[in-house]
N, C-alpha and C positions, 0 to 999 in steps of 0.2 A: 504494500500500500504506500509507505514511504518513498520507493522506487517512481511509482505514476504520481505524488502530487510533486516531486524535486522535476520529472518528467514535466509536468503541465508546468510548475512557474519557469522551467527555461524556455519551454515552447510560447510562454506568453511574453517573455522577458526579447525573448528572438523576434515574438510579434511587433513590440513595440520599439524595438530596434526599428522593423523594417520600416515602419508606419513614418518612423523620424526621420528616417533615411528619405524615405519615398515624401516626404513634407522637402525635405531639403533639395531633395532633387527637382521638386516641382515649381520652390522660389527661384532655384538657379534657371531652369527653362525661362521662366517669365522676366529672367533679366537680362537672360540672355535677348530672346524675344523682342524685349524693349531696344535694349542695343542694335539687335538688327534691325529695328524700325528706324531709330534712330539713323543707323551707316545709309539704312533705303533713302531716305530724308533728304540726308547732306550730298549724297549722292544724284539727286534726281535735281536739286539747288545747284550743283555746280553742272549738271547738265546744261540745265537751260540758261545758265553763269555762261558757258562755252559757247551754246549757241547767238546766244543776245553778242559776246565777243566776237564771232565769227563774220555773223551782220554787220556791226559797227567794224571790221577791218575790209568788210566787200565796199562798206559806203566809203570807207576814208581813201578805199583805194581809186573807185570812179570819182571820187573828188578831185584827188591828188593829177590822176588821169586829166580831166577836165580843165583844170589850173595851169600843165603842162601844157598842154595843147591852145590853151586861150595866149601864155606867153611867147611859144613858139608862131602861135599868128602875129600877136603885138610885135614880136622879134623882127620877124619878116618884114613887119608893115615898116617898121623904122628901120630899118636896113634899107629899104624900098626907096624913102621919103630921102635917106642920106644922099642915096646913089644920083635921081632926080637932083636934087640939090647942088651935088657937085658937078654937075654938065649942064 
């Protein structure tokens, strides 16, 4: 008789082990969880970070493009205007 109740309190003592284990296991998931929510988050923020940068270096470059090309006419014209000038 002695044998089955030393029996039952380690199989309960085992139970409640697992119970705290499986509790601790369960906070770690949900922080984990949280943290991948989080990494998805920062990640999807510096997505559209990149794309918005992406945009803003297509526009700066048809500007840049546009600028160059307006100088090189003004260029011309006054190179033009000099040549006239000196004949």
């Amino acid at each position: 008789m002695d044998a089955i109740k030393k029996k039952m309190v380690a199989m309960k003592m085992e139970k409640e082990n697992a119970l705290d284990r499986a509790e601790q296991l369960e906070q770690k998931l949900r922080e984990t969880e949280e943290a991948k929510a989080k990494i998805e988050d920062d990640y999807n923020s510096l997505q559209k970070k990149s794309i918005q940068t992406e945009n803003d270096l297509d526009n700066t470059q048809t500007q840049l493009q546009d600028v160059q090309a307006k100088y090189k006419r003004r260029k011309n014209k006054l190179l033009s205007m000099n040549k006239k000038s000196k004949v």
